[in-house]
C-alpha positions as CSV (number, residue, x, y, z in Angstrom):
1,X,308.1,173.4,63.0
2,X,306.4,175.6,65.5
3,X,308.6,175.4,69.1
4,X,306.7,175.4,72.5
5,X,307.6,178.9,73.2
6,X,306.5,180.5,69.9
7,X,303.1,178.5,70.3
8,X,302.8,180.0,74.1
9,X,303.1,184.0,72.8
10,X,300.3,183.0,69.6
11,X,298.2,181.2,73.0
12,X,298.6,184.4,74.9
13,X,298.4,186.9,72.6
14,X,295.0,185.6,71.3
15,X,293.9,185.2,75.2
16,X,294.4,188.8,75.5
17,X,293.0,190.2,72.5
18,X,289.8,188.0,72.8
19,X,289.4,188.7,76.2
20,X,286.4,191.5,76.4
21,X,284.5,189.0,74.7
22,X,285.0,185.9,76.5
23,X,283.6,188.1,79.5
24,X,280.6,188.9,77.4
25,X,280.0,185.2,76.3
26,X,280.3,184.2,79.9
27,X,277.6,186.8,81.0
28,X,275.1,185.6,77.8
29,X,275.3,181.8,79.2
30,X,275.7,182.7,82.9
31,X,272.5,185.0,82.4
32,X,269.6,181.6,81.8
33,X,269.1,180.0,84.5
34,X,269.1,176.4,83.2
35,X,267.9,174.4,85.5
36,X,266.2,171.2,84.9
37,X,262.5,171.4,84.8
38,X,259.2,170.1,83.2
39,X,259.6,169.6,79.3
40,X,258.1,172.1,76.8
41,X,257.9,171.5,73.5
42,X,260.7,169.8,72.3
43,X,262.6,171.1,75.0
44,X,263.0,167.9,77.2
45,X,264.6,169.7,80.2
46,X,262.9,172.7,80.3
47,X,262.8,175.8,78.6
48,X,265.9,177.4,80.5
49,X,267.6,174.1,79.5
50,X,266.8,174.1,75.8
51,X,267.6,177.9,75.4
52,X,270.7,177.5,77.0
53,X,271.5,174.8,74.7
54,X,270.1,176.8,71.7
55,X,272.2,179.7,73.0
56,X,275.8,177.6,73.1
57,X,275.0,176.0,69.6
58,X,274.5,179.6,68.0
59,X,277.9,181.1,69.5
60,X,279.8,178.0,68.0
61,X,278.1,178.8,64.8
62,X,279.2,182.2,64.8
63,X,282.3,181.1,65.1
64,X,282.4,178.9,62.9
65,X,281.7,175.3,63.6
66,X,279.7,172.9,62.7
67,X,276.9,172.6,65.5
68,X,274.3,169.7,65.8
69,X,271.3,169.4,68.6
70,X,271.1,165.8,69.1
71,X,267.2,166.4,70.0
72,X,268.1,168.6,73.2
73,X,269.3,166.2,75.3
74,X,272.7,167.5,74.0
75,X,275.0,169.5,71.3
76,X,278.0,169.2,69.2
77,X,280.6,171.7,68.4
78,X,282.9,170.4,66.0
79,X,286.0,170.9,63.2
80,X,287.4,168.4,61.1
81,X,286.9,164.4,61.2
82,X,284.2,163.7,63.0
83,X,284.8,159.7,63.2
84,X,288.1,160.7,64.3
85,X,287.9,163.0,67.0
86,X,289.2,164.3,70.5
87,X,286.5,165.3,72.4
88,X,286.2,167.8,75.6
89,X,283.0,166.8,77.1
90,X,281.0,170.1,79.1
91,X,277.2,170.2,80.2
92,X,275.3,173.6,80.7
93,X,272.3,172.8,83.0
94,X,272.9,173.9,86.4
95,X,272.0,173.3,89.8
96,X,269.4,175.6,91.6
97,X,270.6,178.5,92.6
98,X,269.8,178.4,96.5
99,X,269.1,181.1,98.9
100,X,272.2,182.9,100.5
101,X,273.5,185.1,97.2
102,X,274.7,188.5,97.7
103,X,274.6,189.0,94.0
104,X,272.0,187.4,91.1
105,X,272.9,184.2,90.8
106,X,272.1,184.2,86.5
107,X,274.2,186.5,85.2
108,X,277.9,187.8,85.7
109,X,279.3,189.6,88.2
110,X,283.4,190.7,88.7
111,X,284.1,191.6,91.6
112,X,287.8,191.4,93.0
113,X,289.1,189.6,90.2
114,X,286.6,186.7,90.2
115,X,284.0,186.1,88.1
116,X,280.5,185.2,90.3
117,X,277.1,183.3,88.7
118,X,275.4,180.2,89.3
119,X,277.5,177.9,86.8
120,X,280.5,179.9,86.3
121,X,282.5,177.0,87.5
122,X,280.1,174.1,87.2
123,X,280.1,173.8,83.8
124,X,279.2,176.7,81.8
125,X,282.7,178.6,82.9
126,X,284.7,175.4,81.3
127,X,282.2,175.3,78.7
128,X,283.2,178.4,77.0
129,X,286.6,178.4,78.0
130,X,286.9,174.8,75.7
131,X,285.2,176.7,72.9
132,X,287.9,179.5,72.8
133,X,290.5,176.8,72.7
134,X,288.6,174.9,69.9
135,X,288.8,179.0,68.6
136,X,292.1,179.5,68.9
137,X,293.3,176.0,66.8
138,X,291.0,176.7,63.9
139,X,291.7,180.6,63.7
140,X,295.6,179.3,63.5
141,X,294.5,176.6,61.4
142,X,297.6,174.5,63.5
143,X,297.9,171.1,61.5
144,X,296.0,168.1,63.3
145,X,295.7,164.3,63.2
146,X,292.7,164.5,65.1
147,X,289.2,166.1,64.6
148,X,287.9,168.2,68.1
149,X,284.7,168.1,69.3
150,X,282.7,170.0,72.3
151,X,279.9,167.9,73.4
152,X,277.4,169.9,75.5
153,X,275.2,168.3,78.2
154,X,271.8,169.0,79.3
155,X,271.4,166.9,82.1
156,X,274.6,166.2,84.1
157,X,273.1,167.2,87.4
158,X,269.9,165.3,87.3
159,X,271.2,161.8,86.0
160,X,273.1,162.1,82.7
161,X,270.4,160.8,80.3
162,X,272.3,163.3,77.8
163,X,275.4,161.4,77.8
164,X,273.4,157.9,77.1
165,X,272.0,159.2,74.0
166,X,275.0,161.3,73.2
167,X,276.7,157.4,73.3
168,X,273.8,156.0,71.1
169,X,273.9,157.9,68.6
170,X,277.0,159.9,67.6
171,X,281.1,158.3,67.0
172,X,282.8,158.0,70.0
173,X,285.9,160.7,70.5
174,X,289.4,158.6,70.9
175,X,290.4,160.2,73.8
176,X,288.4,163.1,76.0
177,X,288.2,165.1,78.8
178,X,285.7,166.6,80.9
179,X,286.8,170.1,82.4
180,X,284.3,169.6,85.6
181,X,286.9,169.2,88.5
182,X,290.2,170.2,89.5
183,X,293.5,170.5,88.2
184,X,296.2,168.6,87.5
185,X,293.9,165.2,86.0
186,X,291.3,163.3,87.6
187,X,291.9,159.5,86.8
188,X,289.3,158.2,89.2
189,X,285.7,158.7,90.3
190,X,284.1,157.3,93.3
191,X,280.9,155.3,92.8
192,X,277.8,157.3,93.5
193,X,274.5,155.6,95.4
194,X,271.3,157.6,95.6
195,X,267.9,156.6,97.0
196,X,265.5,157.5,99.5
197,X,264.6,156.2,102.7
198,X,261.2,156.1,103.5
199,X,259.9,155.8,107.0
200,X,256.3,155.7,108.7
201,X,254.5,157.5,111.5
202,X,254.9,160.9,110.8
203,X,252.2,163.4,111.2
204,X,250.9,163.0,115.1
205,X,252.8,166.2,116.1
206,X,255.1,166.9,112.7
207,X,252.8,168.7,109.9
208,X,255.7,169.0,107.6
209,X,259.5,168.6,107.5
210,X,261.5,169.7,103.9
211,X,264.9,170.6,103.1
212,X,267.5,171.0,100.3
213,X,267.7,172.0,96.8
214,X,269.2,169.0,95.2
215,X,270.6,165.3,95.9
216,X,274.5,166.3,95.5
217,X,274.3,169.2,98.1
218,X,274.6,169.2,101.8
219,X,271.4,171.3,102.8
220,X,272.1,174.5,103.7
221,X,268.2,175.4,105.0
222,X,265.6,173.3,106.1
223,X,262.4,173.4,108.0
224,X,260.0,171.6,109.8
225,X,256.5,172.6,111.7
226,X,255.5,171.4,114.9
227,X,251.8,170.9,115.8
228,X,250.2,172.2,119.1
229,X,253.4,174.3,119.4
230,X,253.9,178.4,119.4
231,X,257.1,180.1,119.4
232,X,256.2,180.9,122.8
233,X,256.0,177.5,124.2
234,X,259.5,177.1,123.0
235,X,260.7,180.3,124.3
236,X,263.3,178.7,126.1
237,X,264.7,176.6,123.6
238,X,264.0,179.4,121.3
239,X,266.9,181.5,123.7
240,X,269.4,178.5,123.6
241,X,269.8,178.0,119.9
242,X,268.4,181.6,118.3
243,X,272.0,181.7,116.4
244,X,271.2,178.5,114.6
245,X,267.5,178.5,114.2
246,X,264.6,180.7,113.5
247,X,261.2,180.2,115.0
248,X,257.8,181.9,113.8
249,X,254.2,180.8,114.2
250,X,251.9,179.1,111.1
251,X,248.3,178.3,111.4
252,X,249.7,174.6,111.5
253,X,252.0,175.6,114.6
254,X,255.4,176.6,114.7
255,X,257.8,176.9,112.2
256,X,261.4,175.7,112.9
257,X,263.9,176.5,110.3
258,X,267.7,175.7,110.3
259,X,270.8,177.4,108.7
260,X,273.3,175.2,107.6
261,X,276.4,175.4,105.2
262,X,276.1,174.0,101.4
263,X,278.4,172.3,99.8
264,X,279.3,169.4,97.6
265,X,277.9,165.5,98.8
266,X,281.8,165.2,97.5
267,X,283.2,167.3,99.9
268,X,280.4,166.8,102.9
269,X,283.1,168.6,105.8
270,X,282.8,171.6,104.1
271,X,279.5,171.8,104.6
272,X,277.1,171.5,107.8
273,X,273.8,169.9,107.1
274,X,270.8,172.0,108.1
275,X,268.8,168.7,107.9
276,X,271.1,167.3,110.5
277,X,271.0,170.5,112.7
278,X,267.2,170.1,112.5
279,X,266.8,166.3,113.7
280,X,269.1,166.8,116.3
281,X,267.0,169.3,118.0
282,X,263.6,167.6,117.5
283,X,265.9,164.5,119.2
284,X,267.8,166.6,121.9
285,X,264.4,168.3,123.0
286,X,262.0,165.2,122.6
287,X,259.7,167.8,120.5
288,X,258.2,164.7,118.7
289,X,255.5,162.0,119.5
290,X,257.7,158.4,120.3
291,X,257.4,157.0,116.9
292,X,257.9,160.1,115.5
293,X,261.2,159.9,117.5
294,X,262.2,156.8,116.8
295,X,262.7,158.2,112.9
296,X,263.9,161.2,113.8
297,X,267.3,158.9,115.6
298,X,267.8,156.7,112.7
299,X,268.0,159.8,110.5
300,X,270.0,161.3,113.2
301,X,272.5,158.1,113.7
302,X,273.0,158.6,109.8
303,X,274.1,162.3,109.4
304,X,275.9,162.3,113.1
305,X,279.2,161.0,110.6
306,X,279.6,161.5,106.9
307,X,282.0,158.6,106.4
308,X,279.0,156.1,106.5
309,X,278.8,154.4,109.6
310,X,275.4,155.1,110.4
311,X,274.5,153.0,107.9
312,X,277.1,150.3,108.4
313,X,278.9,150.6,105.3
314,X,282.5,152.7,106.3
315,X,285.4,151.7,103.9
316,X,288.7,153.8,102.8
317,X,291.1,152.5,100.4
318,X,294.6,153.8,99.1
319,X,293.6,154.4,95.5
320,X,290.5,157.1,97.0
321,X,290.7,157.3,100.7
322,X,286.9,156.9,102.6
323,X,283.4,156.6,101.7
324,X,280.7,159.4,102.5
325,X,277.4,159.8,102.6
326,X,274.8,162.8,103.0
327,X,271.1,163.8,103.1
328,X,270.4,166.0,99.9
329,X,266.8,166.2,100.8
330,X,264.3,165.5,103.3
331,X,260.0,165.6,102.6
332,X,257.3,164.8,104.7
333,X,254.9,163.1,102.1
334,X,251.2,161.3,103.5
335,X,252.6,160.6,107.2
336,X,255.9,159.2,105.9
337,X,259.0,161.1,105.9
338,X,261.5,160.7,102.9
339,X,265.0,160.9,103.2
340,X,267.1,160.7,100.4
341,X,270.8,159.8,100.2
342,X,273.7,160.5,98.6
343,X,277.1,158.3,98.8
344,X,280.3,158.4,97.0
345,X,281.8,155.5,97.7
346,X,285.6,154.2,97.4
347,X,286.6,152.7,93.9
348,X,287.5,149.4,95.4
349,X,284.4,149.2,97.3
350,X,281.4,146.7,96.1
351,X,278.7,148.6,95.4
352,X,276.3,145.6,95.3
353,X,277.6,144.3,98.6
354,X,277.3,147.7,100.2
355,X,273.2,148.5,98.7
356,X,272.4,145.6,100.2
357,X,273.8,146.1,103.8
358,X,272.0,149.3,103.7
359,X,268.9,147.5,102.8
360,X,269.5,145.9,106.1
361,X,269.8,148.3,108.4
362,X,266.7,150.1,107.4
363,X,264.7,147.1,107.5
364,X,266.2,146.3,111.6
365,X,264.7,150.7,111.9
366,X,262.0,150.2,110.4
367,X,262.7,152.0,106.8
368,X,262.5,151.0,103.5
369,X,265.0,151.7,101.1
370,X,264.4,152.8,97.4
371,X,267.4,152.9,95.6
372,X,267.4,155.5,92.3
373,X,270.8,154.8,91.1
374,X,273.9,153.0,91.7
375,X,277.2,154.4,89.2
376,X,279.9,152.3,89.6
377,X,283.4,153.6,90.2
378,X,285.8,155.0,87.2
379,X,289.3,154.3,87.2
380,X,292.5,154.9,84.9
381,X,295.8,154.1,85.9
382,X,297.9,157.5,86.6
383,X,300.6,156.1,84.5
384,X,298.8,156.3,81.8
385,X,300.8,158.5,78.6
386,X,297.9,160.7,78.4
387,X,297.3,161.2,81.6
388,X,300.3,162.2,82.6
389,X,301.1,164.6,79.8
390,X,298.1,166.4,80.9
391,X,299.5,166.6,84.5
392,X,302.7,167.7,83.1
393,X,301.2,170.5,81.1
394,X,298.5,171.4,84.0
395,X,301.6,172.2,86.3
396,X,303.7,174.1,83.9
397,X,301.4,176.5,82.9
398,X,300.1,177.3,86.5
399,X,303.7,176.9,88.0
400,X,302.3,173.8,90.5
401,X,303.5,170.6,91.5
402,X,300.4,168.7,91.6
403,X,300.0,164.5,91.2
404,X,297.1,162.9,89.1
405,X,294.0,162.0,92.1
406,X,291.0,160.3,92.5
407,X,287.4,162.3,93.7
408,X,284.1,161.5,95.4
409,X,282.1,163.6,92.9
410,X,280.9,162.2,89.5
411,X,280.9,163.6,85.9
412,X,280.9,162.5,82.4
413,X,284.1,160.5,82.7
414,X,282.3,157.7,84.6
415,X,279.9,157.3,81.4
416,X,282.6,157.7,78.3
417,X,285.2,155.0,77.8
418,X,288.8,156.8,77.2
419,X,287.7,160.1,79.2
420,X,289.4,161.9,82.3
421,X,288.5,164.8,84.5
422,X,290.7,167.5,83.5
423,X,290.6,171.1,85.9
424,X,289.3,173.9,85.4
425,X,289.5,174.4,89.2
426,X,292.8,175.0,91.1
427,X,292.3,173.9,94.8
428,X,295.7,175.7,95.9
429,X,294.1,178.9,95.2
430,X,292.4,180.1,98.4
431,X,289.0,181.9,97.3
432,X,288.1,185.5,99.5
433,X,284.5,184.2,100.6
434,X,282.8,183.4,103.6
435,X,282.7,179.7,104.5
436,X,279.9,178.3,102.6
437,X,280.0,180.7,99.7
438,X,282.3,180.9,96.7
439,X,282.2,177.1,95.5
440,X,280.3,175.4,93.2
441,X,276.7,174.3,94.5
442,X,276.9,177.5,97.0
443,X,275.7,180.4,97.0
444,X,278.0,183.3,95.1
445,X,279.5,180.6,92.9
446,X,282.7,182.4,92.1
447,X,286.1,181.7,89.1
448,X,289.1,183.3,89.3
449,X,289.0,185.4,85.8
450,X,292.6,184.7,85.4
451,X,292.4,181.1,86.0
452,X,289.6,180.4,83.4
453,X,292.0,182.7,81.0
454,X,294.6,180.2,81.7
455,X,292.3,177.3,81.3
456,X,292.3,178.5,77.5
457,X,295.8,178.0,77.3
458,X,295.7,174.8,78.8
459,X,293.0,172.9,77.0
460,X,294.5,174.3,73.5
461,X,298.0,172.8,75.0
462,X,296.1,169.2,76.4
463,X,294.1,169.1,72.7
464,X,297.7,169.3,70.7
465,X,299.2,166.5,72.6
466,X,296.2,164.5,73.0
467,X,296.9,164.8,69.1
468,X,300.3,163.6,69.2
469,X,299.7,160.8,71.9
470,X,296.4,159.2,70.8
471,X,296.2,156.8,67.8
C-alpha cells in the first residue's frame, strides 16, 4: 500500500516534469476565443465554441482517453466504468472578452508568475488542469473503484443547455465536482433571477442608450446619445465629470460614454456599474425629456444599492448572507429602453415569492417585467463526508485554514444531483492588478501558474478519496 507521502513525491514529480506542456495546452485552448455565437453547421454555439470543443476532445485522445461529442453541446473524457463514474464537471465557452486588456485576451500570456487570457480561470484553466489529474492516475495506473470522467460544457455562460442534454443522455457520475469557484468547497449556490425590464417613452431626446457585454457582469462601459445636444452645450458638465465620462459629437447629437469597473453580478462591490454612472447623470442634470426621466429614476432607484431594495426584495440569511442584484445590460430598442437584471438571491429566499414582488413594483413605475430564467438555490450540508474530505485536502496542500461556504455565482453544481464547487481559485492570494482587472469576467483575466500546478495535485488527491468515500 502506497502511503500519503510516497503518493505526494509521484503527484509532484509528474507536476514538474509535465509542466512545459501544460503551459503549451493552456495557450492552444486559451488561444479560440469561444464565445457563444450563431450556429454553424453542426456547431450549435458557434464556430469558436465547437472548435474549442473539437480542440479539448483531441488532447484527451492524445492522451489517451476515450472522448465522445455529445452533438456539441458538450464532451466526455473518460477511463474505466463509465456507469460507475466520478465526474469533474468543466465548460470551455467563455465570456466576451471586453475592452480594457493590456494584453490579447485569446491566447497566453506570463507575466509575473501568472498566467493572463480570457478563460484562464473561468473554465478552460480548471479544465486542463482536471485533465492532467485524470493524466496523472491512468499514467500510474493507481487501482480504482470508480471510473473518472471530464464532462466539458459549451454553454455555461449563456444558460447551460449543455448540461440538460449532458443529463439526458449519458449515466450520471456518483459524486462530482465542478472546479469553477474557490477553494476550500462550495456546498451552496445562490438562486439566480434574470430578466429584462422594459420601459416606454424613450426616444424624444435619447436616440440610443447601450451597455455591457453579458448578463453576469457589472458593466464596465456604457453609452448613451443625446439629441439636440453638442459637446459644447455641455461644456460645463463636460468640466465637472471629464474623469468619469467622455463626450464627442455624432450626427444624432452627443455621445456620452461612461467608465465603470467589471466584475462578477456575484461579487457586484467589486465592481462600479457604468450603466449606473450613466443614469445618474442624465438624472442629476435633468438631460432627459420628463418621461424620459421618470425611467431613467426607476432604473436609477434600482442600481443606487446592490442588495436589492430598489426593487423591494432585500433578504440575508445565515446559511449565504444577502441578496444582490445588477444591471448586465441596458438597450434602447423602438422607443423602449430594456434593462435586464441579474439577482443572486439567498438560498432560503422564495424565489416565487420574490419574481412576483418585482413584478409589482414595475407595474406601480410603469415597467414590465420579462423574466428569462429563475434557478433555484443549491445546497449540501458542510458536514457532509465528502465535502469535508475535500476541505481537509484543499487546506493541506495549500497550507490554509479555510471552512466549506456558500456563493452568489452559479455553475454546474446547481444542475447535477451529488455535485459541489470545488476551487480552482484561492481568494487569500492577493492578485498584483489594478482594481477591475485580474479576475474572471475582467479585463487581463489572470491564474497564478503555481496555483493551477497545485490544482493538479489537488483534484488527483479529491478523485482518490472521492474513490474511497463514495459507494
Amino acid at each position: 500500500m502506497q502511503t500519503e507521502q510516497e503518493l505526494d513525491v509521484q503527484i509532484d514529480r509528474f507536476i514538474k516534469e509535465n509542466e512545459l506542456q501544460f503551459l503549451n495546452d493552456l495557450h492552444r485552448v486559451l488561444s479560440i476565443g469561444s464565445v457563444r455565437a450563431e450556429p454553424k453547421g453542426k456547431m450549435r454555439f458557434g464556430e469558436n465554441c465547437g472548435k474549442m470543443l473539437d480542440a479539448m476532445l483531441q488532447m484527451g485522445k492524445d492522451y489517451g482517453f476515450t472522448a465522445k461529442n455529445g452533438d456539441y453541446y458538450y464532451g466526455v473524457l473518460s477511463m474505466g466504468d463509465t456507469e460507475n463514474s466520478l465526474g469533474m464537471i468543466c465548460h470551455l465557452d467563455v465570456v466576451p472578452a471586453g475592452e480594457g486588456w493590456t494584453v490579447p485576451p485569446f491566447g497566453l500570456t506570463q507575466k509575473g508568475g501568472y498566467c493572463l487570457g480570457r478563460g484562464v480561470e473561468d473554465d478552460k484553466g480548471p479544465a486542463l488542469c482536471a485533465l492532467y489529474a485524470m493524466r496523472f492516475l491512468k499514467e500510474h495506473s493507481l487501482p480504482m473503484k470508480h471510473g473518472a470522467q471530464l464532462v466539458l460544457g459549451s454553454d455555461e455562460e449563456s444558460g447551460m443547455s449543455d448540461i440538460r442534454q449532458f443529463l439526458k443522455n449519458e449515466p450520471l457520475p456518483v459524486f462530482s465536482f465542478t472546479p469553477d469557484a474557490d477553494y476550500p468547497v462550495c456546498h451552496g449556490e445562490k438562486g439566480i433571477f434574470e430578466a429584462d425590464i422594459v420601459l416606454d417613452g424613450i426616444g424624444k431626446s435619447i436616440a440610443d442608450f447601450t451597455g455591457g457585454v453579458a448578463a453576469n457582469v457589472v458593466p464596465a462601459k456604457a453609452s448613451v446619445t443625446l439629441k439636440n445636444h453638442t459637446s459644447q452645450s455641455l461644456e460645463v458638465i463636460l468640466k465637472e465629470n471629464s474623469k468619469t465620462f467622455e463626450f464627442d459629437d455624432t450626427k444624432d447629437g452627443v455621445k456620452i460614454t461612461a467608465s465603470g469597473v467589471a466584475a462578477h453580478a456575484a461579487s457586484p462591490e467589486k465592481g462600479v456599474s457604468a450603466i449606473g454612472l450613466l443614469v445618474s447623470l442624465l438624472c442629476d442634470y435633468s438631460l432627459a425629456e420628463e418621461s424620459e426621466l421618470s425611467a431613467l429614476r426607476f432604473i436609477r432607484s434600482i442600481l443606487d444599492n446592490y442588495k436589492g431594495s430598489g426593487l423591494s426584495i432585500p433578504f440575508e440569511d445565515k446559511e449565504s448572507g444577502y441578496t444582490t442584484c445588477i444591471a448586465g445590460k441596458i438597450k434602447a430598442e423602438n422607443e423602449k429602453l430594456i434593462l435586464n437584471i441579474n439577482i443572486r438571491y439567498a438560498v432560503t429566499q422564495d424565489g416565487d415569492r420574490m419574481a412576483a414582488r418585482i413584478e409589482e413594483i414595475c407595474a406601480e413605475n410603469g415597467a414590465v417585467l420579462q423574466i428569462h430564467s429563475n434557478s433555484k438555490p443549491h445546497f449540501i450540508s458542510a458536514d457532509t463526508p465528502v465535502v469535508k474530505e475535500l476541505t481537509k485536502i484543499s487546506n493541506q496542500v495549500l497550507g490554509t485554514n479555510k471552512k466549506s461556504y456558500v456563493m452568489g455565482g452559479g455553475t454546474y453544481a446547481r444542475r447535477i444531483p451529488n455535485c459541489v464547487a470545488f476551487g480552482p481559485n484561492d481568494s487569500s492570494r492577493k492578485k498584483p492588478f489594478p482594481a477591475g482587472t485580474g479576475d474572471i469576467h475582467q479585463p487581463d483575466e489572470a491564474a497564478e501558474l503555481s496555483l493551477m500546478l497545485q490544482s493538479i495535485k489537488i483534484f488527483i488527491r479529491a478523485l482518490l478519496a472521492m474513490d474511497q468515500l463514495v459507494k
